[in-house]
Every structure is written in structure tokens, then in C-alpha cells.
Gaussian input, Z-matrix of N, CA and C with variables (Angstrom, degrees):
# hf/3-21g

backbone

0 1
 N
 C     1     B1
 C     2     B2     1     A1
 N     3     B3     2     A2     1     D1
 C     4     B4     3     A3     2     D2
 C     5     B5     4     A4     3     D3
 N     6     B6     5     A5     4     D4
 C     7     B7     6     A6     5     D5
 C     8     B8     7     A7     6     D6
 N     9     B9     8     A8     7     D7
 C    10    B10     9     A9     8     D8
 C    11    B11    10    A10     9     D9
 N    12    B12    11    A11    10    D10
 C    13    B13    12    A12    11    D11
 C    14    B14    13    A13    12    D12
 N    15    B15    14    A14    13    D13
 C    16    B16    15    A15    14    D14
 C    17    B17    16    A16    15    D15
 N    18    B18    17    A17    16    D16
 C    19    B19    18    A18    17    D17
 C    20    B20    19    A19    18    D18
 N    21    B21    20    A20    19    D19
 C    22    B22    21    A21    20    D20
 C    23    B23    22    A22    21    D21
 N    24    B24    23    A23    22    D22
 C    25    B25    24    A24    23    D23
 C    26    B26    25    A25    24    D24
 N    27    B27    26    A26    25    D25
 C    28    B28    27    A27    26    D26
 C    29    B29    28    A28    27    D27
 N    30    B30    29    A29    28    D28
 C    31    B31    30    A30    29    D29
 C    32    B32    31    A31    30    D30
 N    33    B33    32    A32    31    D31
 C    34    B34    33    A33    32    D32
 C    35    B35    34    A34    33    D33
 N    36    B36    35    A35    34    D34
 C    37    B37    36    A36    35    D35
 C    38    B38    37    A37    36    D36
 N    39    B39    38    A38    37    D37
 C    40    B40    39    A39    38    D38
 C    41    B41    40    A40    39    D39
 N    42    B42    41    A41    40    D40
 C    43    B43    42    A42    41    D41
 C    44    B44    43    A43    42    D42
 N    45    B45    44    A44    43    D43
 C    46    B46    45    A45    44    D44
 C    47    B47    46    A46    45    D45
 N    48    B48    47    A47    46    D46
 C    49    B49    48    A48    47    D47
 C    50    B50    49    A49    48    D48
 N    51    B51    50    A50    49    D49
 C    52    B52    51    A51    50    D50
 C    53    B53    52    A52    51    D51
 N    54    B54    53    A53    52    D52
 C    55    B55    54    A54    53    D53
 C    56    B56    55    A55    54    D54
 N    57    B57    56    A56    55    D55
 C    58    B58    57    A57    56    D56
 C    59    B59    58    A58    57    D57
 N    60    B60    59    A59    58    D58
 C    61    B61    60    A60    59    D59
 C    62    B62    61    A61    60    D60
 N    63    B63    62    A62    61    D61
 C    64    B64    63    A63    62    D62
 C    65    B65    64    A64    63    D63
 N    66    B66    65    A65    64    D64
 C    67    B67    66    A66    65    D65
 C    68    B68    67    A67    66    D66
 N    69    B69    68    A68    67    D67
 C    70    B70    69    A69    68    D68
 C    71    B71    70    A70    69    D69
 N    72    B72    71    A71    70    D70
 C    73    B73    72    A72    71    D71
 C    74    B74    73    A73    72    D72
 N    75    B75    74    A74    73    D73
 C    76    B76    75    A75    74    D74
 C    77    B77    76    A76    75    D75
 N    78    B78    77    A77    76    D76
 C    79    B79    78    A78    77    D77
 C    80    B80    79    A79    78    D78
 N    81    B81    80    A80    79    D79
 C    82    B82    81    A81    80    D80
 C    83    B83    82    A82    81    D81
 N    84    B84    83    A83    82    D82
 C    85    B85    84    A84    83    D83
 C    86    B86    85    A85    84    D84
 N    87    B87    86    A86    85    D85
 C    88    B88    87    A87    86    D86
 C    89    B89    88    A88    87    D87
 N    90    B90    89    A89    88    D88
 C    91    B91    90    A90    89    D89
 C    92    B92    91    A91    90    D90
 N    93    B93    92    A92    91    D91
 C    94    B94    93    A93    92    D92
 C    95    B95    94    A94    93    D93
 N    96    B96    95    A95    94    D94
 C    97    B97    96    A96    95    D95
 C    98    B98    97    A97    96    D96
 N    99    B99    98    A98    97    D97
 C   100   B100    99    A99    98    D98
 C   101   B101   100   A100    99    D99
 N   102   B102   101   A101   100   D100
 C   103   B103   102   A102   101   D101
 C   104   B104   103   A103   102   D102
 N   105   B105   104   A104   103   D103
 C   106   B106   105   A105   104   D104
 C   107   B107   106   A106   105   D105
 N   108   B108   107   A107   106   D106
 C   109   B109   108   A108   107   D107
 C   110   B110   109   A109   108   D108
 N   111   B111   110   A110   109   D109
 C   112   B112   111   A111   110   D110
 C   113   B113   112   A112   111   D111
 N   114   B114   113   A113   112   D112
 C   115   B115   114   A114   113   D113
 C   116   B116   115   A115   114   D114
 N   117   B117   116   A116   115   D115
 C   118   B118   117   A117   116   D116
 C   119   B119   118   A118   117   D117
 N   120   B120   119   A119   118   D118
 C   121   B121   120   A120   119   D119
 C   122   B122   121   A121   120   D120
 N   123   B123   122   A122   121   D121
 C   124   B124   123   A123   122   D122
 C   125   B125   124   A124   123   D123
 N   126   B126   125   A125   124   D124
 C   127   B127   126   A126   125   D125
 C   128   B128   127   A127   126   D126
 N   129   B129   128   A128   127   D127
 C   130   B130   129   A129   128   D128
 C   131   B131   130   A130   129   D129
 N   132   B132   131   A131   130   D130
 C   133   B133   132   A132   131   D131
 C   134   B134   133   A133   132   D132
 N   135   B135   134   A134   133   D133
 C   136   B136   135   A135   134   D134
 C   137   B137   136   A136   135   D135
 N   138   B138   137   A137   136   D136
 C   139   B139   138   A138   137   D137
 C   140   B140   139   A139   138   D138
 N   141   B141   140   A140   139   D139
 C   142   B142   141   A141   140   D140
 C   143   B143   142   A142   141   D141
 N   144   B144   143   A143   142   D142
 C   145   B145   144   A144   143   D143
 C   146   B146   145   A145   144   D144
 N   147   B147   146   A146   145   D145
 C   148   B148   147   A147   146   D146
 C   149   B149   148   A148   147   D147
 N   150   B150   149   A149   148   D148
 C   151   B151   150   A150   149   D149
 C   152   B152   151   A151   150   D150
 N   153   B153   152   A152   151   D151
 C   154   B154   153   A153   152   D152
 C   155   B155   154   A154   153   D153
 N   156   B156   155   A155   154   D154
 C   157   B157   156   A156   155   D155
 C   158   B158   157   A157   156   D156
 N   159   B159   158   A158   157   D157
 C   160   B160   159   A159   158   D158
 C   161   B161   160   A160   159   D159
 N   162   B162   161   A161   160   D160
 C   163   B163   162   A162   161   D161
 C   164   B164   163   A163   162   D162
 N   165   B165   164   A164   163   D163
 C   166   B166   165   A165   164   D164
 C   167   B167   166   A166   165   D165
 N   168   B168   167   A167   166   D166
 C   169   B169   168   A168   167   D167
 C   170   B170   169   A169   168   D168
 N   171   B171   170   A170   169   D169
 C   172   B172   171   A171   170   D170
 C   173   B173   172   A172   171   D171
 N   174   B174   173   A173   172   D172
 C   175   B175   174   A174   173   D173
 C   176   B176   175   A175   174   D174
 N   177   B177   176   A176   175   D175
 C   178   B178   177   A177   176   D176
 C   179   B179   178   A178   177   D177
 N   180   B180   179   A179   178   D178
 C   181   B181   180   A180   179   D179
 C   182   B182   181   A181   180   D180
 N   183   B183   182   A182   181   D181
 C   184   B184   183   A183   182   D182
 C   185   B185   184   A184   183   D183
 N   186   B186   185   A185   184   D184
 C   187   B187   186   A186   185   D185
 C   188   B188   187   A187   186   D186
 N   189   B189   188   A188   187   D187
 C   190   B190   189   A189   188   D188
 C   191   B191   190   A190   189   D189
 N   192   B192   191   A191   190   D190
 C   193   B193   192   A192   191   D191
 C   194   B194   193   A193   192   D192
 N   195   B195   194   A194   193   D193
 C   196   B196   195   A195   194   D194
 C   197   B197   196   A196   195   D195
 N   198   B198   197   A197   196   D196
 C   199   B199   198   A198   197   D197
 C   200   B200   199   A199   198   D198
 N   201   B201   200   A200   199   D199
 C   202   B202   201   A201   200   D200
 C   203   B203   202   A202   201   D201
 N   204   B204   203   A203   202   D202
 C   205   B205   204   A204   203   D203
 C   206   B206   205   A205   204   D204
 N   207   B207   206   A206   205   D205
 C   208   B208   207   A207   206   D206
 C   209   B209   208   A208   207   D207
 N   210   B210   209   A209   208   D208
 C   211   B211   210   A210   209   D209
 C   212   B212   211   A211   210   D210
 N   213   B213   212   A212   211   D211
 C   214   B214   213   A213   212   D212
 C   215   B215   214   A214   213   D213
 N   216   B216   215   A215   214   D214
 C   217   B217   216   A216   215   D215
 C   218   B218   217   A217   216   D216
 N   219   B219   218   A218   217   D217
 C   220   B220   219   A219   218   D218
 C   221   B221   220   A220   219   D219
 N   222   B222   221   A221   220   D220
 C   223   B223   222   A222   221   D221
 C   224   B224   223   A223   222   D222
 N   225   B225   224   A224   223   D223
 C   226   B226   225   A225   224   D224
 C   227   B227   226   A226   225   D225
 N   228   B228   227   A227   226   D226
 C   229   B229   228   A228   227   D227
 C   230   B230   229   A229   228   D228
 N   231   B231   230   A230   229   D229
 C   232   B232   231   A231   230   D230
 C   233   B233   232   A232   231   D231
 N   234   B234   233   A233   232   D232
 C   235   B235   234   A234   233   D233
 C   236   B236   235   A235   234   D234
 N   237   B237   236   A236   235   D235
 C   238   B238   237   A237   236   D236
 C   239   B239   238   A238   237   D237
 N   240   B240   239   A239   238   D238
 C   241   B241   240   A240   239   D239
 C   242   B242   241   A241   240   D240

   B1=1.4441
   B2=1.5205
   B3=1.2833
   B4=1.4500
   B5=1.5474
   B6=1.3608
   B7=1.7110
   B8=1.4398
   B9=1.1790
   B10=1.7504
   B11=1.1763
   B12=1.6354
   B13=1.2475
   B14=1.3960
   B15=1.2023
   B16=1.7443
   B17=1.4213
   B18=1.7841
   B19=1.4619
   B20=1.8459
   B21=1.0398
   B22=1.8520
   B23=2.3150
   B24=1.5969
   B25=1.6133
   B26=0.9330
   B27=1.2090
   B28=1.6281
   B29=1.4578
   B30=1.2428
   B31=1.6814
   B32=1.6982
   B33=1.3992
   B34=1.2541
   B35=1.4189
   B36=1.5997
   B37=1.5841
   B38=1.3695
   B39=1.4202
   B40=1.9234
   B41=1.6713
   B42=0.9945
   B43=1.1638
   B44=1.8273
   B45=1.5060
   B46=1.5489
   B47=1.4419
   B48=1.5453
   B49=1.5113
   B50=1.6565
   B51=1.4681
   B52=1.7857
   B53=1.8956
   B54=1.5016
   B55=1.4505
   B56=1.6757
   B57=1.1986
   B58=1.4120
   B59=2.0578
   B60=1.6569
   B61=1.3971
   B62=1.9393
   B63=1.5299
   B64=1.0553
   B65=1.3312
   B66=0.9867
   B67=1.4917
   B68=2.0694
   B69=1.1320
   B70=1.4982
   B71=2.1421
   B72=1.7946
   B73=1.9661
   B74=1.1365
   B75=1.4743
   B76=1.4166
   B77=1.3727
   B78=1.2668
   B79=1.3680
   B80=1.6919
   B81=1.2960
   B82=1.5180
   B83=1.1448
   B84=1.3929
   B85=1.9809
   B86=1.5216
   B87=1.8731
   B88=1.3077
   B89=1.8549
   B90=1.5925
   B91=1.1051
   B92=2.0102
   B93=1.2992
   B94=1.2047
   B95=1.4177
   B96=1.2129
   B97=1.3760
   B98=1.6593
   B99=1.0929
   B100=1.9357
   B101=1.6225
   B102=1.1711
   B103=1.4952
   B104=1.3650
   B105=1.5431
   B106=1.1595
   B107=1.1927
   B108=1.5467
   B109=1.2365
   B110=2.0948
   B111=1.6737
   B112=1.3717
   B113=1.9426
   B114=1.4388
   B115=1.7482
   B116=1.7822
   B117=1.4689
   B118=1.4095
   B119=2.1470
   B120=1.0380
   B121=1.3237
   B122=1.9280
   B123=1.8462
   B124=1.4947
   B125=0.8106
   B126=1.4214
   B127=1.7058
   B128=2.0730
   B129=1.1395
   B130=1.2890
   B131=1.5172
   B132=0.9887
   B133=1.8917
   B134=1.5007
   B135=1.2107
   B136=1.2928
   B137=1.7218
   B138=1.2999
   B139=1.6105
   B140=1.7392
   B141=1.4175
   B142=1.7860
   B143=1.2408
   B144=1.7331
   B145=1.1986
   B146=1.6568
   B147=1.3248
   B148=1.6563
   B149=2.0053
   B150=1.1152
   B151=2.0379
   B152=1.4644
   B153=1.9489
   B154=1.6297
   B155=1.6397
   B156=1.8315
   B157=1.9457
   B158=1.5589
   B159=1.0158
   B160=1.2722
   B161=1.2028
   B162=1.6525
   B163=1.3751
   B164=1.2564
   B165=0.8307
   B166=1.7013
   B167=1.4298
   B168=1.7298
   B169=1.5977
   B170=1.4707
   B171=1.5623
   B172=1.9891
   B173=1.7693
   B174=1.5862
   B175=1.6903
   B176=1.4624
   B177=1.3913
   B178=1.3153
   B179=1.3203
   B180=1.3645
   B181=1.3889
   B182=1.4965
   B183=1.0753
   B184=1.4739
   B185=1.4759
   B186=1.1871
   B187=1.1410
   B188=1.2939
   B189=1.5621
   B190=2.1193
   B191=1.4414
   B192=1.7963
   B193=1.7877
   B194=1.6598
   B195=1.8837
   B196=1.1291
   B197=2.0595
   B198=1.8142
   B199=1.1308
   B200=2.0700
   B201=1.2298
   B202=1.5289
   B203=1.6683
   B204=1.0007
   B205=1.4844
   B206=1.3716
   B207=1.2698
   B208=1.4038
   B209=2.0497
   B210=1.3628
   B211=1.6296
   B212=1.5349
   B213=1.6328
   B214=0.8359
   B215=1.9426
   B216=2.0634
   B217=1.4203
   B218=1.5291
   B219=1.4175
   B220=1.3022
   B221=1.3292
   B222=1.4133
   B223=1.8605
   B224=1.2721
   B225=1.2743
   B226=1.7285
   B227=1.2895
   B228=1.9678
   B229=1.1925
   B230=1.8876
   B231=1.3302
   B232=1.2387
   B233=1.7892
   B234=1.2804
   B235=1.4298
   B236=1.9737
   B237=1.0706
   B238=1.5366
   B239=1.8832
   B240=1.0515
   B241=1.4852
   B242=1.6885
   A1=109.30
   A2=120.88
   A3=136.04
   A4=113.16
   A5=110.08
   A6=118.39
   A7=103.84
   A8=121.49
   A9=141.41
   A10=90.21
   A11=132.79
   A12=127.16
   A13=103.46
   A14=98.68
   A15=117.93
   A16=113.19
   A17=94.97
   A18=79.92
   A19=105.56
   A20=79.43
   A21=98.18
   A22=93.42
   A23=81.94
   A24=142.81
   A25=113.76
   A26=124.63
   A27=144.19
   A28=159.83
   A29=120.88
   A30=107.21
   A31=116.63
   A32=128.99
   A33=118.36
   A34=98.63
   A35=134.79
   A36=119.79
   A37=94.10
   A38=89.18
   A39=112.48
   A40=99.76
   A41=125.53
   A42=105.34
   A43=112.71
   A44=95.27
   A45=92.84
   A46=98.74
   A47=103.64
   A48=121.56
   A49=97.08
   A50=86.01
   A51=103.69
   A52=88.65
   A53=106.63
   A54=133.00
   A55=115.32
   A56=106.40
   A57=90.83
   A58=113.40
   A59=96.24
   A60=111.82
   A61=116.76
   A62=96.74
   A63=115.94
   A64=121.86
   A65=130.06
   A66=138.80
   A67=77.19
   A68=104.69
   A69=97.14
   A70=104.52
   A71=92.59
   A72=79.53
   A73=104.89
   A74=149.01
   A75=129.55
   A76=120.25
   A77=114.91
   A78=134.83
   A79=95.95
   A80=102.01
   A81=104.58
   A82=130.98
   A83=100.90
   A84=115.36
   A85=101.31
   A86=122.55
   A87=99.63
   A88=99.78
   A89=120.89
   A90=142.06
   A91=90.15
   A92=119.71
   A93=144.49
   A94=145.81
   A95=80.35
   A96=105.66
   A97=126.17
   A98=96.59
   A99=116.42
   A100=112.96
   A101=128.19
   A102=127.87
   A103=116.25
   A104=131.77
   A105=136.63
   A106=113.34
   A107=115.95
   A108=108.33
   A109=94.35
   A110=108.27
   A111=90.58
   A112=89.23
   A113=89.97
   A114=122.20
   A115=127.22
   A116=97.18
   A117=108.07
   A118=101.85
   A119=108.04
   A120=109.04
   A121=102.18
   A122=101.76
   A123=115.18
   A124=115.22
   A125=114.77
   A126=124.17
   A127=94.32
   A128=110.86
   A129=95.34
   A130=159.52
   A131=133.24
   A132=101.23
   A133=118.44
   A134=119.75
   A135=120.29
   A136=137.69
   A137=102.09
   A138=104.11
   A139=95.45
   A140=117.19
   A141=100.54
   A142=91.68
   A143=147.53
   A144=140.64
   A145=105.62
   A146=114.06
   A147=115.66
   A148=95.18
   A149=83.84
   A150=96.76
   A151=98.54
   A152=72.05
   A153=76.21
   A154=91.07
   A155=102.54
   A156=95.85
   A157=107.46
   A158=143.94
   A159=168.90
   A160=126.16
   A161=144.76
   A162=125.79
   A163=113.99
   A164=147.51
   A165=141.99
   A166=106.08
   A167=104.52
   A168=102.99
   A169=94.56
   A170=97.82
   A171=99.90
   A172=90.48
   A173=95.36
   A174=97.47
   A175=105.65
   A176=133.67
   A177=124.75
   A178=119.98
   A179=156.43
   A180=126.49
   A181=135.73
   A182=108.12
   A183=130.98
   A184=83.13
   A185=156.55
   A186=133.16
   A187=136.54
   A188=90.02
   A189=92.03
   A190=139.12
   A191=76.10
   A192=82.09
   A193=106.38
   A194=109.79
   A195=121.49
   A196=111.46
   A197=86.39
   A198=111.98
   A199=103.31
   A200=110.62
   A201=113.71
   A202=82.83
   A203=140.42
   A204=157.25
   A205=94.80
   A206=164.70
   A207=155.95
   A208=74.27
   A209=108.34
   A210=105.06
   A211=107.35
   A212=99.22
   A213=111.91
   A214=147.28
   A215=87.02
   A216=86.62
   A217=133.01
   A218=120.47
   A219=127.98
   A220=101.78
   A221=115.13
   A222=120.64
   A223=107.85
   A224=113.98
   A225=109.77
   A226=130.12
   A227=89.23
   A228=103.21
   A229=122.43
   A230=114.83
   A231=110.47
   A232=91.40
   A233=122.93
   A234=123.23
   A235=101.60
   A236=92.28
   A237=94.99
   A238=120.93
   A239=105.15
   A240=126.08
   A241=110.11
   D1=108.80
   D2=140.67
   D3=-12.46
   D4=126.28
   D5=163.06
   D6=-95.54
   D7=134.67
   D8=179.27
   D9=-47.77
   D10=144.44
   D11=147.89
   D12=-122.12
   D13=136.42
   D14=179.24
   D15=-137.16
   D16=167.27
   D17=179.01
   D18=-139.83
   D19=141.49
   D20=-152.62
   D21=-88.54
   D22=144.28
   D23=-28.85
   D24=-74.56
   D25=129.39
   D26=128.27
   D27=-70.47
   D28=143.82
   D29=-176.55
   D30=-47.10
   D31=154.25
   D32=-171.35
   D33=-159.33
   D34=132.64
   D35=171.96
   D36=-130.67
   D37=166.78
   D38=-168.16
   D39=-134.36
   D40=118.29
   D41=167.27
   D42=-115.15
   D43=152.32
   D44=-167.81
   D45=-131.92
   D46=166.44
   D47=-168.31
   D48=-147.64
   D49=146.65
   D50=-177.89
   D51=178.08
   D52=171.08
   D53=-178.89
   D54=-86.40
   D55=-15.62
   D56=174.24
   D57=-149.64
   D58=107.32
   D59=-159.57
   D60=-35.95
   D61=-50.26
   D62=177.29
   D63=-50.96
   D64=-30.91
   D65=-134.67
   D66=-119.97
   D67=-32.43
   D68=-161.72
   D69=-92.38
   D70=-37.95
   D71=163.28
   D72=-66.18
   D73=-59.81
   D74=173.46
   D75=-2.83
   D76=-65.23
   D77=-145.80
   D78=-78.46
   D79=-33.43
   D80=178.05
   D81=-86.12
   D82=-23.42
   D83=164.02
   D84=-62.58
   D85=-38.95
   D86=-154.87
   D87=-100.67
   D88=13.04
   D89=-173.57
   D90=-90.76
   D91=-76.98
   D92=-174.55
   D93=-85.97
   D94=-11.52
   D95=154.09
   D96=51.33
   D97=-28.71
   D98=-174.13
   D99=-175.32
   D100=178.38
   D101=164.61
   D102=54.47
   D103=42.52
   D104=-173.17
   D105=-150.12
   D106=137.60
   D107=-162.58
   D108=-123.99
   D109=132.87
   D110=-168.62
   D111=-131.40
   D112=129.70
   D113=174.73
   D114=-108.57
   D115=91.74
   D116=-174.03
   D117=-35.65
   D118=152.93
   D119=-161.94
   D120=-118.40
   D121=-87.93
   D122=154.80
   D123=-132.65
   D124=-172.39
   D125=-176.47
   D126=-144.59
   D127=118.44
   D128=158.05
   D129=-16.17
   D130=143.95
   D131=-178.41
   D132=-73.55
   D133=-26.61
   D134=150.28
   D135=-54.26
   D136=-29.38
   D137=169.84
   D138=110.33
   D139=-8.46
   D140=-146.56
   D141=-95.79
   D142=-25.18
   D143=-176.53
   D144=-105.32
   D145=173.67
   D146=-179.77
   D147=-168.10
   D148=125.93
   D149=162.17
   D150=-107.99
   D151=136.20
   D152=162.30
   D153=-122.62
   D154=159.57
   D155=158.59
   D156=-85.02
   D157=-172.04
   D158=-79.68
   D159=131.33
   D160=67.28
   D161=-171.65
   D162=-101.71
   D163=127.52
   D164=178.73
   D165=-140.43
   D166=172.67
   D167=174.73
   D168=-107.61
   D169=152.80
   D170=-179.47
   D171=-121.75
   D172=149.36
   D173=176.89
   D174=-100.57
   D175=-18.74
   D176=178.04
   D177=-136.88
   D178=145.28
   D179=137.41
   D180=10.08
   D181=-55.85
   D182=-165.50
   D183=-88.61
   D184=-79.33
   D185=173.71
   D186=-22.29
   D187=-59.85
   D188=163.84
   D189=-36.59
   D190=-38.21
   D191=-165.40
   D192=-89.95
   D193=-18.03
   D194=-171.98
   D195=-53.59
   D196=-48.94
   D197=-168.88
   D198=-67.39
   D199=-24.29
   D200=-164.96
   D201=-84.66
   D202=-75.57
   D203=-169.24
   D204=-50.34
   D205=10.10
   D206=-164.50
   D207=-136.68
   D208=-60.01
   D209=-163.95
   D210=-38.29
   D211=-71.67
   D212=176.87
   D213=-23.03
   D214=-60.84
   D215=161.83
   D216=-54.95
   D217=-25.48
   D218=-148.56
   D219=-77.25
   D220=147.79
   D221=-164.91
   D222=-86.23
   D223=26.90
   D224=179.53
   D225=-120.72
   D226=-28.36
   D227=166.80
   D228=-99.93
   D229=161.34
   D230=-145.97
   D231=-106.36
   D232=-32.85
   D233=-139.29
   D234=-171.71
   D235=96.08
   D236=172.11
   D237=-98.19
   D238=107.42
   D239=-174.55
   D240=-86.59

């Protein structure tokens, strides 16, 4: 398996899924603080899940993954893509 090569910084999106939208841009204002641009994606046929994308610029690796691993943990969101 191939390691990604990129070249920093660059544009980068995450998209995430969880049940309640609100609760999850929150999570990304207090993840990102600035410089992010966020695009409702879907919503289930039921209504109970929602993606959003995520575009931001990342300055390192270690940023990327900083920023995926902060998403991730957070109790709101369900699934970081």
C-alpha cells in the first residue's frame, strides 16, 4: 500500500455523519475554528442521519490526521469519511 503524497498546504474534505446536524456544525466550529467551508450533503430517508462535507485547507499531515481524530472522537458525530 502506497502513502498519499501531497503537498502541503492543501485543500482537504472530511465528510461526516451523525443524527443531529446541529449538534455536529457545532462540533466543527469548535474543532476548526475558522477557514472551513461546510456543504450539507444527505439526509437519510428517514430524516435520522445527515452528512455533511467539510472542506478546509490542512498545513501538514499531522494536521490532517489531527483534524480527522478530533472529528472523529466527538459524540455527535457518527462516521468520519
Amino acid at each position: 500500500m502506497q502513502k498519499l503524497q501531497l503537498e502541503y498546504p492543501c485543500k482537504w474534505s472530511y465528510k461526516i455523519i451523525g443524527s443531529d446536524k446541529q449538534k455536529m456544525e457545532e462540533a466543527v466550529f469548535e474543532i476548526l475554528e475558522s477557514n472551513y467551508e461546510l456543504i450539507p450533503s444527505r439526509a437519510s430517508l428517514t430524516g435520522k442521519y445527515y452528512s455533511i462535507e467539510i472542506n478546509t485547507e490542512v498545513k501538514s499531515e499531522e494536521e490532517r490526521y489531527r483534524i480527522f481524530f478530533k472529528l472523529k472522537d466527538c459524540e455527535h458525530i457518527r462516521f468520519v469519511l
